[in-house]
N, C-alpha and C positions, 0 to 999 in steps of 0.2 A: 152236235159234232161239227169240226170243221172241215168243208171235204177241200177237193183240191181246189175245185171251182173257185169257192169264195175265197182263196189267197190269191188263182188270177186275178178275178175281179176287184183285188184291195188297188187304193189310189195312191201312188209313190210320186214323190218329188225326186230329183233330181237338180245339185246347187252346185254350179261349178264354174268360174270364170275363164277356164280351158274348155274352149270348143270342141276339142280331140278330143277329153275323159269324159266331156255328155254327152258325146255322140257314141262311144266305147258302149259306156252303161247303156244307153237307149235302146243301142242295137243286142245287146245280151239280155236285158229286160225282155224286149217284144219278143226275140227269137226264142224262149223258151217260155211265153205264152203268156207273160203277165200286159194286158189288157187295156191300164189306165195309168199309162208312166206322163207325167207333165217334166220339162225340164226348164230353170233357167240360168240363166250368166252372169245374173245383176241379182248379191245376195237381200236389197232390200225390198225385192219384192214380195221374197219366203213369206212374211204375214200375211198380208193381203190373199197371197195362192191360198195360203192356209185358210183361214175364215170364209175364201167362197168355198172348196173345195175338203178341208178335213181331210187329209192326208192318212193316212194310215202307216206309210213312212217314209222319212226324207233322209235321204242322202246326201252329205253336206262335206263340202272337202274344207277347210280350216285357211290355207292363206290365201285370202280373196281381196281386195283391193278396196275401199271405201265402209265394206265393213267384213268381218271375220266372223270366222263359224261362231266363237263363243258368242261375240253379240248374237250373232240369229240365235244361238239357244235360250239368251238371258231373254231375248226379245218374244218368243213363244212361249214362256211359263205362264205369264198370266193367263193366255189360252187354254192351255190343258195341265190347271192346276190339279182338276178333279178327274183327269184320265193320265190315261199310259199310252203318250206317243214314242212310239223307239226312231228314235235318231241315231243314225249310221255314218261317225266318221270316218271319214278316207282322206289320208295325208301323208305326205310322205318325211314328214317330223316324227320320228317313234317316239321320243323323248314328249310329245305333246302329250300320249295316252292319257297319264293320270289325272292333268287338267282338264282332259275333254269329258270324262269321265264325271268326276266334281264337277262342270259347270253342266250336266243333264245328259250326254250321251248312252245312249243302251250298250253301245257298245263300237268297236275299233279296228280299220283293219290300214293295212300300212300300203302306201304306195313305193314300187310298182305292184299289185295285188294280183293274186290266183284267182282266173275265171270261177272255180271250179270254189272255192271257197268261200268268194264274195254271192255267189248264188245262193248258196248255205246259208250263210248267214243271214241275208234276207229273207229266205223263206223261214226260217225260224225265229224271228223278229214279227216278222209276220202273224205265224201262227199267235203266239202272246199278245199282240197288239189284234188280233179278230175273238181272242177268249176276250178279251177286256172288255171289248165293244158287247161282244156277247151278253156277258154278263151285265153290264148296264142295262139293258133292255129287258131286265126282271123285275124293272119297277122298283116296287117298295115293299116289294115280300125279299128281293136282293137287297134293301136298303137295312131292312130289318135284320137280316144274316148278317149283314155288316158289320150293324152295330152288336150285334150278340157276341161276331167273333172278336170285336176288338174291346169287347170287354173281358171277353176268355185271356185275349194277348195282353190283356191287361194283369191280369192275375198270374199269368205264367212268367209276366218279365218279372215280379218282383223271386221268384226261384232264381229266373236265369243270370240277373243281376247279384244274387249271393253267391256267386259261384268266380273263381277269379277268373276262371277260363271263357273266351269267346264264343257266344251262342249263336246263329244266325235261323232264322226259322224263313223257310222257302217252299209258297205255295204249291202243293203239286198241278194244281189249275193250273195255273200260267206260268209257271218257274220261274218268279222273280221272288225276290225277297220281302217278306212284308215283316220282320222285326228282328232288331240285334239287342244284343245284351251291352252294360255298359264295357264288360270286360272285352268284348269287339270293336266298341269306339277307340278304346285305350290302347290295345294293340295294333291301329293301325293309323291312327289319328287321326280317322274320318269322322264327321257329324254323324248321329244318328238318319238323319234325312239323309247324307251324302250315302250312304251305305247303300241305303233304300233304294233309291234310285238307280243304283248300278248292278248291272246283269252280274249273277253267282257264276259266270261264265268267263269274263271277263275281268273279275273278282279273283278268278285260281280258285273260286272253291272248289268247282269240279265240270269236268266234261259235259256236255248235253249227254254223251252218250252213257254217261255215269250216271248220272238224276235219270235215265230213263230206266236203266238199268234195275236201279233202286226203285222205282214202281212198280216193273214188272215181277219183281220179286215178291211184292209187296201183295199182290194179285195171285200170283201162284200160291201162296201162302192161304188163299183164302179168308182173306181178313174181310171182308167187305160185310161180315156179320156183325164185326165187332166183338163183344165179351170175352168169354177168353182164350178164345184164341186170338184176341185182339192183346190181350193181355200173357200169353209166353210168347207173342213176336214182340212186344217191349222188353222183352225180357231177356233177345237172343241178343249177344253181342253183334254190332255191325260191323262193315268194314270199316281199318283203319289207314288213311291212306298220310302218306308222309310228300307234301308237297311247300309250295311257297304263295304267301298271298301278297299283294300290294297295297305299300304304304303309301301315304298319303305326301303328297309334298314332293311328290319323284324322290324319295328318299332311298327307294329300293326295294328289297323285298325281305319277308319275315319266315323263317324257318317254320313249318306248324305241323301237328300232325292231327287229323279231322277223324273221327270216327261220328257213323251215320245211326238213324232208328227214324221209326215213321209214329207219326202223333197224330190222333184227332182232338181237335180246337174245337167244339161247339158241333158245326158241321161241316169244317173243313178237317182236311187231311193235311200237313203239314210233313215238310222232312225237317229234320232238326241236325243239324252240322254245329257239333262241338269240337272247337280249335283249339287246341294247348299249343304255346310258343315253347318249340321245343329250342332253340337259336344256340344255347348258351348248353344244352347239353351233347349235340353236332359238335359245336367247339372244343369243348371238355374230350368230345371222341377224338376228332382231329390231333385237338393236340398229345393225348396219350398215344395217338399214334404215329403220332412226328416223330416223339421223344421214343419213342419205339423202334426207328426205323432210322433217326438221322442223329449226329453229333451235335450236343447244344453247343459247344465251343465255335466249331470249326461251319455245321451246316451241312457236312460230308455226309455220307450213310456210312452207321456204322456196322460192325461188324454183320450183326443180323443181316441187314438190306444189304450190305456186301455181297455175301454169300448166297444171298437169294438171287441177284442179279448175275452173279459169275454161272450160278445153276442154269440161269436163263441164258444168256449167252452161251456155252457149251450147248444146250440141244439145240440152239439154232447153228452152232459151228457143226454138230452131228449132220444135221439136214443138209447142210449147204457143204460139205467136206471141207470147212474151212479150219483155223486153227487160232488157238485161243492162246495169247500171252498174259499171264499173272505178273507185275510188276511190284514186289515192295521196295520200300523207299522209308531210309531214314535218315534224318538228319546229323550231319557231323557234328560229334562236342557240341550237340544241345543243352546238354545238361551243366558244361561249361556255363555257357550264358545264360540259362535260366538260374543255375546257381547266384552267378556275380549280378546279374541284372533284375530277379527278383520274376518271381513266380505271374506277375501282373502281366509283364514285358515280354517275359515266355509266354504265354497265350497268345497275345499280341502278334508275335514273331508265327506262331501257329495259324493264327486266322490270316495273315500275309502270302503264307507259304501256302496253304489252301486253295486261297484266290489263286496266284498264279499256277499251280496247279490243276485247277478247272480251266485255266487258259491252256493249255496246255492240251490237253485231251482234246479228243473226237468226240461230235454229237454220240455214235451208238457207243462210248467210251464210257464206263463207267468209272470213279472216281471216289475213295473210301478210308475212312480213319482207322483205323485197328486198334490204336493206343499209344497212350502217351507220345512219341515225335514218330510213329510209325505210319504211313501211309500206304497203302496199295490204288492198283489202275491194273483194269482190265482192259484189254486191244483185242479187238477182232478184225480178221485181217487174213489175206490169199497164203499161200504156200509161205512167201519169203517171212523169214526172223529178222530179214531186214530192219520192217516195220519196225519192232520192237528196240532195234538195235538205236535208230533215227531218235523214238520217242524219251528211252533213256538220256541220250543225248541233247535234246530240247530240256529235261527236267532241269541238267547240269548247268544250260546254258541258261536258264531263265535263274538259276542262282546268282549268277556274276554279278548281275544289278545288287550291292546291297541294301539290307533291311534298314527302312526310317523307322526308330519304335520313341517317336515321339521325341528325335532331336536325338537319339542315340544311333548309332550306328551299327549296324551287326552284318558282317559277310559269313556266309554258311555253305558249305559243300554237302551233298547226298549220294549215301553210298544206294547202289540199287541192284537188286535181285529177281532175274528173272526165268521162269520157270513155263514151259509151253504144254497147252494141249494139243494135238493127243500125246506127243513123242515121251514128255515127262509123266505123263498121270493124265486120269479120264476124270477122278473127283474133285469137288471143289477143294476141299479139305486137305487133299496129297498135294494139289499143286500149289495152293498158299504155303503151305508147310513148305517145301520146295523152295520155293518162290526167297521164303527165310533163309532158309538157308545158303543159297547164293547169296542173299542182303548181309551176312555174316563174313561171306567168303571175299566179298567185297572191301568190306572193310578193312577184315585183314589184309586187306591185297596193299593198303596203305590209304585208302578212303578217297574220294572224290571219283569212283569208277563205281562198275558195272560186269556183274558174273552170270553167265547162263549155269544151271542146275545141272549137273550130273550124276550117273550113278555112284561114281567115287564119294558125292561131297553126302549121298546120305548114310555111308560107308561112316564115313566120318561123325554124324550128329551125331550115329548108334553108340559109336567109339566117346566120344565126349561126353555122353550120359554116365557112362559107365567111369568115367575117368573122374565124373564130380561124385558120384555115391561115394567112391574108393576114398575120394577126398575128402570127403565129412566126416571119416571114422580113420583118419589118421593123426589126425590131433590127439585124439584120446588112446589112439594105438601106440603110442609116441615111435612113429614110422619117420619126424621130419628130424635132420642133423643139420647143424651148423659147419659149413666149409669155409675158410678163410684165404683172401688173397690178399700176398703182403703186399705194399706201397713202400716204393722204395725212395730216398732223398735222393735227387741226382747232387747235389752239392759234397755230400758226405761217403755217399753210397751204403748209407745205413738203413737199415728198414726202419721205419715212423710208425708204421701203425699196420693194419691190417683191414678189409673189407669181410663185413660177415654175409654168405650168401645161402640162400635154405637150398637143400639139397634133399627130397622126399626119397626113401627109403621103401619103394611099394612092394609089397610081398608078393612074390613069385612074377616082379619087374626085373626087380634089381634098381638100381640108382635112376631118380627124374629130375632131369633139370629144370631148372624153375621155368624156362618159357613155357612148356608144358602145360603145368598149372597155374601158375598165377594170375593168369589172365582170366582162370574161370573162379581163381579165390577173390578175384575182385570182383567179379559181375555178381559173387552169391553171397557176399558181404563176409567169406571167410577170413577175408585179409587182416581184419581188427581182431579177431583172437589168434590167428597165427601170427600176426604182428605185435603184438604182447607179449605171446610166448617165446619170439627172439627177442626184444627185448631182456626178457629176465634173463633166458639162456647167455648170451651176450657177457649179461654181467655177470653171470656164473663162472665162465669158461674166464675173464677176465682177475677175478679172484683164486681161480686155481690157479693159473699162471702163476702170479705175484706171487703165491703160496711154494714156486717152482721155482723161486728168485729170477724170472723174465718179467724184466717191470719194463712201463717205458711204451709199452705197444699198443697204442689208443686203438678202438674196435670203433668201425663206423656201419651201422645199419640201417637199414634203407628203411623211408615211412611212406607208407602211401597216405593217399588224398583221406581216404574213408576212415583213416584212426584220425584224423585233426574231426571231421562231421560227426561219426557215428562212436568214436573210442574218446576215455579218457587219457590220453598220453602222457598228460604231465604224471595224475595222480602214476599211472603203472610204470614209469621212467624213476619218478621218487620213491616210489616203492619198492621195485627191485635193487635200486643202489642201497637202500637201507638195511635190505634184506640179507645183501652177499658181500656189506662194509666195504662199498667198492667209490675211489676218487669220483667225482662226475667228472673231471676232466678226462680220463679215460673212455669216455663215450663220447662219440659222435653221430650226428642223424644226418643221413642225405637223404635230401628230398627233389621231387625235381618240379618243374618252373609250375605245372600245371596245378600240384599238390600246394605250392604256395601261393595261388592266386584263386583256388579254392575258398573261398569266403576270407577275404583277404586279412579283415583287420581281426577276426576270428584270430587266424593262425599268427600274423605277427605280437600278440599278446601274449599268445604261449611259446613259441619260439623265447619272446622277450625277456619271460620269468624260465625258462629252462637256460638260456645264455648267462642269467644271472647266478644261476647255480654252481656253472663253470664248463656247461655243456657246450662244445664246439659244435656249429651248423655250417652245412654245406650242400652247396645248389649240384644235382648232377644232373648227368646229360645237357649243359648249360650250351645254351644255342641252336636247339631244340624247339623251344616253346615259345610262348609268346609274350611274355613279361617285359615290361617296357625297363628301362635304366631307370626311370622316376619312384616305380617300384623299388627295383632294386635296392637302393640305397636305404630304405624306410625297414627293409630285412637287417636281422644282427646278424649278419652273412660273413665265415671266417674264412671260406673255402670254394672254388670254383673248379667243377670240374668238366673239361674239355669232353664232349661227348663223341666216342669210336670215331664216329660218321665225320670226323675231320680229320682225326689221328691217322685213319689206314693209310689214307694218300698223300700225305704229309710230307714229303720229301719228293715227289714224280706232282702236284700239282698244284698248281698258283695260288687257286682260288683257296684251297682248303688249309695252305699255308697261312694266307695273309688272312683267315675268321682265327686261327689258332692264334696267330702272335698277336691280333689285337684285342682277344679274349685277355691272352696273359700281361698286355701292356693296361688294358682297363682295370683287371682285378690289382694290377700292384699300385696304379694309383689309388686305388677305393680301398687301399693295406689292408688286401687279400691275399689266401694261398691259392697257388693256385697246381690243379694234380690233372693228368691226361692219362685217360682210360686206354686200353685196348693198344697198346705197346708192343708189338710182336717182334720188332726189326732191330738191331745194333743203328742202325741209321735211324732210325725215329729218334732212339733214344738221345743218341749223340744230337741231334737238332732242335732236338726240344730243351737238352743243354745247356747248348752254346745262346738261345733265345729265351732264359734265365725261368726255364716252368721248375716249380719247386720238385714234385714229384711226378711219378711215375706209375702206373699198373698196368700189368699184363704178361702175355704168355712169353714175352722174353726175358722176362726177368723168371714167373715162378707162377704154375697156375694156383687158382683155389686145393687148397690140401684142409686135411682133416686139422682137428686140433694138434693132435700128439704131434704131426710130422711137420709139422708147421710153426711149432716149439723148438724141435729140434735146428732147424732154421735160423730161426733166430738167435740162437744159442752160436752157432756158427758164424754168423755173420757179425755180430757184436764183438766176438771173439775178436775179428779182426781189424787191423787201423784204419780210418777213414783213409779212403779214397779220392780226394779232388782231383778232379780233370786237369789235365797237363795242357797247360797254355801251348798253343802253336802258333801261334798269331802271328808272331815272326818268322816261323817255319817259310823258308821258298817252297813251294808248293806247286808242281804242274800236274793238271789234267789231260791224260792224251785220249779219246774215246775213235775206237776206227774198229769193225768190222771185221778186219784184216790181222791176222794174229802175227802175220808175219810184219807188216808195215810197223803194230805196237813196239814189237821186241828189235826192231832196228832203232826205233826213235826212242825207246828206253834206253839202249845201248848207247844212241846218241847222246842223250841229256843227263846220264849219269855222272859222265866225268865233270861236271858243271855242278858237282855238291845240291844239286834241286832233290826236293822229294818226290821223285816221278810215279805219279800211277796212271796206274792204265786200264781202260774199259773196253770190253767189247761191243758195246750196246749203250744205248741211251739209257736204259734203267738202272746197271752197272755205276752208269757213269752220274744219275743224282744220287745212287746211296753213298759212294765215294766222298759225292760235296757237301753230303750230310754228315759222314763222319770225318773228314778235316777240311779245314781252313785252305782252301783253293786259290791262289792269286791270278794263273792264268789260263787257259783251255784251250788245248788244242785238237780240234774237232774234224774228224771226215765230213764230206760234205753227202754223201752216196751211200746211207745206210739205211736195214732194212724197217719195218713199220714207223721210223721217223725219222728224217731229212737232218742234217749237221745246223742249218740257221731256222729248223721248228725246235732242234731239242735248244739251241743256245735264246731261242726266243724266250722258251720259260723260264730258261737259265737266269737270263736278266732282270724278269720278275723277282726273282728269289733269292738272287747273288746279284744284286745289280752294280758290289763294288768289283768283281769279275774282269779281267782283260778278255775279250772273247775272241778267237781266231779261230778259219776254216782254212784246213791242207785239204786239196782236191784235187782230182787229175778232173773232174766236172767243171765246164765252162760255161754254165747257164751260167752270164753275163747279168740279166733282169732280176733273177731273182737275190739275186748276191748281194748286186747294187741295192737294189731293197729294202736288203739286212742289214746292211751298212747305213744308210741314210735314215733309217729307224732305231741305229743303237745296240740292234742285237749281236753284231758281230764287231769289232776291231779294226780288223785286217784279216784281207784272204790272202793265200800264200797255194802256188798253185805244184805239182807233182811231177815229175820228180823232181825233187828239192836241193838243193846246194847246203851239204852241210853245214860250211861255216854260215854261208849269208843265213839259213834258220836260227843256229845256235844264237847269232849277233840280234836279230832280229826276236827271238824268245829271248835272249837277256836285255834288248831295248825295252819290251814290255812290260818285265818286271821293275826294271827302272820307270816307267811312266806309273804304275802302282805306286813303287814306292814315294815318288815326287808327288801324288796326288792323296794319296790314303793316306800316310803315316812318314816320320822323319826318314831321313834316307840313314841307312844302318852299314858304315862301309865294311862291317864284317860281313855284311850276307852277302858284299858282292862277289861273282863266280872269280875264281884262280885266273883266268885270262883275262878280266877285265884289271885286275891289278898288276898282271905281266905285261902287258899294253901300256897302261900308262894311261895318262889323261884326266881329266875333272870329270865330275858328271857331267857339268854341263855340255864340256867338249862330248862325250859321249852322246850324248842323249841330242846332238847338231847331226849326229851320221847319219847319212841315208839309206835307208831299208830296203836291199838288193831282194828285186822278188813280188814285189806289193803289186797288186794290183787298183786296189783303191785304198782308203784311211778315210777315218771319222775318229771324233773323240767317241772314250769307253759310254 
């Protein structure tokens, strides 16, 4: 046995060209009792110490100057070819191990080292280095055993070698290894020799304190008799332990998993460690549980690992009373551009959106795909919804940059919904749900924003569940009617045609207007059979007419995007014309910009062959969407129509005027018609008019009515003679606009005897429906009225009537701001209060003279009764000077 004695008394070398680490070890050596430490500085003396001296172990640090650890160990083989010297590197290259290893090391410890570790290891270097000595000093009855057991090891490798798996057979005498299989050389891509030489400790096969483990078990067992009970502990399965061993070449390390049993050899006792390379079924797990846990598109976690992370976060917001925001997130008209740009580029655009999306979050932020363009992010975070409010806000803003998807360009807005714990819901499950539902409310809100969750809005899903069930079984209930709204010609004032609009019939409703539903008959792909069945309806009601002698009144029906993708429209459009013998000129389809750049060459091929048939097409809500003019023209486009959102403010503002006339100036070059929706006003109508829109619809003329009363209509209106609008063009024309009811009805009383056509406003809103319905040459404006100033209302005036003479009466003497209006064009001439009748009257008929001299020939019929009792030329006229002026500019 080896007591403690004979490990003090072993002889240790100590090789280090650092003065400090041989003086460290010396002093940790002797003070804990080892006996016989030699050290030196200068590695080429290591032989020579060795051969007088026989070391039992040296301690060798690796970068040393003239020569390195490896030479000292190449340089000591020939000496203890036939023994076991354990050589103890210490260097501060971890990256060195597996070479030190290979070139004869027992074993490795890294600089700066643990006292307390590096002690260990030496004495257990030790102990196997005083068995070996031991054991030599048995002579030749040991020499004898030798060879008997390496004839046994001889018989046993060719088993171990049939076996693909790596065998490694490890003395229990001294714990080193004394044979591998070739399936261990393969697996690691050491020598045979290489293996041999390196400590099973070292190696990763296992702990010292594991192989002792396994002995003492081994003992308890009672085997030391052999037979069989020697034979059912071969028999008991061993441990299986799942670790990593090292490859050869610093290559890294090999997944394995080792299970143990103990073997007698002859007259040794052996442990036997068989290593399977598990590598490649770890991977196999990993990745079933990647694919388990995270989006292969995107990388995100998907919904699984979503929801298990949101669980996680909630009980850590429980702990800490903090509070948890659910955020979804979806993409605007994604499906736009994955349509037009192809499913490849939509992915593309997703893994983009992703990325910056993880930009975007907090480290404890999780971050998660849901489906198809839907995302969510969960926010942990103190009392304020702030937080949440900031983070939405960063998603919106990291959109502005657009998408590169490989030289294409795509800009995209995100509607987002978000939803808190505790205040909305404690489940993960309530507050995603939630969380949606604001992402809904969003959108509709007009998209590119952000909803917090309320009780109302789930008030609502409940309600929209119930509204699409109702809606799936009214098709077949036949609950839906066809309402029509007639278009009227303003040229003729004859009705043209008719708009057909679905109007749902819900039992124990009563009548649903289409915003209602339609919006959830397109998300559930209802629209392609309700859009079929107007269709036929259409031409039904169009054949019973004609049957009623009302011919003449073309039906236009709306198509959505999802009958051009998911419907046949041409076949069911030729087939119901065939059906109810009805002209195809009599039918019309409005579509609007989004449904025609829906798969674009798709839809103008069938457009193409339905124009050819005799069928009228027309773009609605046009201005709207996003369709370039390059498109446009490439459409067999017969009809444009002006969508509401320009029409309402159409006479009170600029902007919405000059998209309207240059809609209707584009469509008549591109010999289109062109019709404005949403018509409520005599003034609309009249300016839409006089700036040549072919037609008309809306509540001023006649809302959507049923058939029957809608017939009747027409009947009446045909009855009677057209209508053209009565030229005024020459009409003398004054506008007075003043506040003051008493001040109108003096200055009407004034300008009456003057043959003008005086009207008069009290308001500035008064006073653009007036300019909408006639032909104005001059305006005479208070400067002092209420929600808008006489040179802000003639400001727009000018925009919109810019042939206009403009003039402000005022008893107001802001001087700056007048001058202003005058040196910018918007007003004429100010004329200040109270006024001198004749110098006004002379002065409002100079101005109609400077109209007439500048717009159009001078007409001496229209001029007023006193200019021709006076006497004079124009020209003399138009030399007088204007009692009263404060400044002058041209109109």
């Amino acid at each position: 046995m080896i007591s403690l004695n004979d490990i003090r008394r072993a002889r240790i070398l100590v090789v280090d060209d650092e003065p400090v680490n041989v003086q460290l070890l010396e002093y940790l050596l002797k003070t804990t009792g080892y006996e016989n430490v030699t050290a030196t500085y200068d590695p080429r003396q290591v032989v020579s110490l060795h051969l007088k001296h026989r070391f039992d172990l040296i301690i060798l640090d690796l970068h040393m100057p003239d020569m390195d650890g490896f030479d000292v160990m190449e340089a000591l083989k020939p000496l203890e070819a036939d023994s076991w010297l354990p050589v103890l590197v210490v260097t501060a290259e971890p990256d060195k191990k597996l070479a030190a290893l290979e070139a004869g090391a027992r074993d490795f410890i890294g600089k700066p080292f643990d006292t307390v570790e590096v002690m260990t290891r030496i004495r257990n270097l030790l102990e196997v280095r005083l068995l070996h000595r031991e054991s030599q000093d048995y002579g030749v009855q040991l020499e004898r055993e030798v060879r008997e057991r390496t004839a046994e090891l001889a018989r046993f490798r060719g088993a171990m070698d049939a076996t693909p798996d790596a065998i490694f057979l490890i003395d229990t005498a001294s714990m080193a290894i004394v044979d591998v299989s070739d399936g261990a050389c393969r697996m690691l891509g050491f020598s045979r020799d290489a293996l041999m030489r390196i400590d099973p400790v070292a190696l990763g096969l296992a702990t010292r304190e594991l192989l002792e483990r396994h002995l003492a078990e081994a003992a308890r067992a009672g085997l030391d008799g052999g037979g069989e009970e020697q034979a059912r502990f071969d028999a008991l399965p061993g441990d299986i332990v799942e670790t990593e061993l090292l490859r050869a070449g610093g290559q890294g390390a090999v997944q394995v998993e080792i299970s143990w049993k103990l073997q007698d050899l002859g007259k040794s006792r052996m442990l036997i460690a068989v290593v399977r390379d598990i590598s490649e079924r770890l991977h196999a797990q990993e990745k079933l549980l990647h694919m388990a846990s995270y989006d292969a598109l995107t990388g995100l976690s998907n919904r699984t690992l979503f929801f298990r992370n949101l669980r996680d976060a909630i009980e850590l917001a429980r702990d800490k009373n903090w509070r948890v925001a659910v955020l979804c997130i979806t993409l605007d008209r994604f499906k736009i551009i994955n349509d037009s740009l192809g499913t490849q580029l939509g992915d593309e655009l997703l893994r983009q959106f992703s990325g910056r999306l993880v930009r975007v979050a907090r480290v404890r932020d999780s971050v998660g795909r849901l489906g198809g363009d839907e995302f969510a992010l969960t926010l942990s975070m103190q009392r304020d919804q702030q937080e949440a409010v900031n983070v939405a806000n960063e998603v919106r803003e990291m959109l502005r940059t657009p998408f590169d998807l490989h030289g294409q360009q795509a800009a995209l807005t995100a509607s987002i919904g978000i939803a808190m714990y505790p205040d909305d819901a404690t489940e993960p499950g309530t507050l995603v749900k939630y969380a949606d539902t604001a992402m809904v409310r969003a959108k509709e809100a007009g998209r590119d924003g952000y909803r917090f969750f309320t009780a109302g809005m789930n008030v609502q899903v409940l309600a929209r569940l119930d509204l699409e069930l109702a809606l799936r079984g009214a098709l077949e209930g036949g609950q839906f009617v066809l309402y029509y709204q007639p278009k009227l010609e303003l040229n003729t004032g004859r009705i043209s045609g008719v708009e057909a609009l679905l109007r749902w019939n819900r039992p124990g409703y009563g009548l649903v207007y289409p915003a209602e539903f339609v919006p959830i008959m397109e998300e559930t792909g209802l629209v392609v059979r309700v859009g079929d069945w107007i269709v036929d309806e259409a031409c039904r009601q169009i054949a019973a007419w004609n049957a009623e002698g009302i011919r003449d009144v073309r039906v236009a029906v709306n198509v959505s995007s999802r009958q051009f993708v998911e419907g046949d429209l041409e076949g069911v459009i030729r087939a119901s014309l065939e059906k109810h013998g009805v002209e195809p000129g009599m039918l019309e389809l409005e579509l609007t910009e989004s449904a025609l750049m829906s798969n674009a060459e798709h839809t103008i091929g069938v457009l193409g062959r339905l124009k050819e048939l005799g069928i009228r097409i027309a773009i609605d809500d046009f201005g709207t969407g996003y369709s370039s003019l390059a498109y446009l023209k490439r459409f067999p486009i017969d009809k444009l129509k002006i969508d509401i959102a320009f029409v309402r403010d159409i006479v009170t503002n600029p902007d919405d005027a000059a998209i309207a006339l240059a809609i209707i100036s584009m469509a008549h070059s591109l010999h289109m018609q062109v019709i404005a929706e949403g018509v409520e006003t005599r003034a609309q109508m009249a300016y839409l008019r006089r700036h040549r829109c072919d037609e008309i619809q809306g509540f001023h003329f006649s809302r959507a009515l049923p058939a029957d009363e809608l017939a009747r209509l027409v009947q009446v209106n045909h009855a009677q003679p057209d209508t053209p609008p009565d030229p005024d063009d020459k009409v003398q024309t004054l506008l007075i606009v003043d506040d003051d009811v008493n001040v109108l009805t003096a200055l009407h009383r004034l300008f009456r005897r003057d043959n003008y056509r005086v009207l008069t406003a009290s308001s500035p809103a008064e006073g653009f429906e007036l300019l909408a319905l006639y032909r104005v040459q001059v305006i005479l404006c208070d400067q002092r009225m209420p929600v808008m100033s006489g040179t802000e209302f003639l400001s727009k005036v000018k925009e919109m009537y810019p042939e206009t003479i403009r003039i402000i009466l005022s008893g107001y003497t802001g001087v700056e701001t007048v001058l202003d209006s005058i040196n910018r064009g918007a007003i004429y001439r100010f004329y200040t209060k109270p006024w001198h009748d004749l110098q006004l009257r002379e002065n409002i008929r100079l101005a109609f003279r400077h109209y007439w001299l500048t717009y159009g020939p001078y007409d001496d019929r229209k001029v007023p009764r006193e200019e021709k009792e006076g006497g004079g030329s124009p020209a003399e006229l138009g030399s007088r000077p204007a009692p009263g002026v404060l400044g002058a500019s041209g109109a």
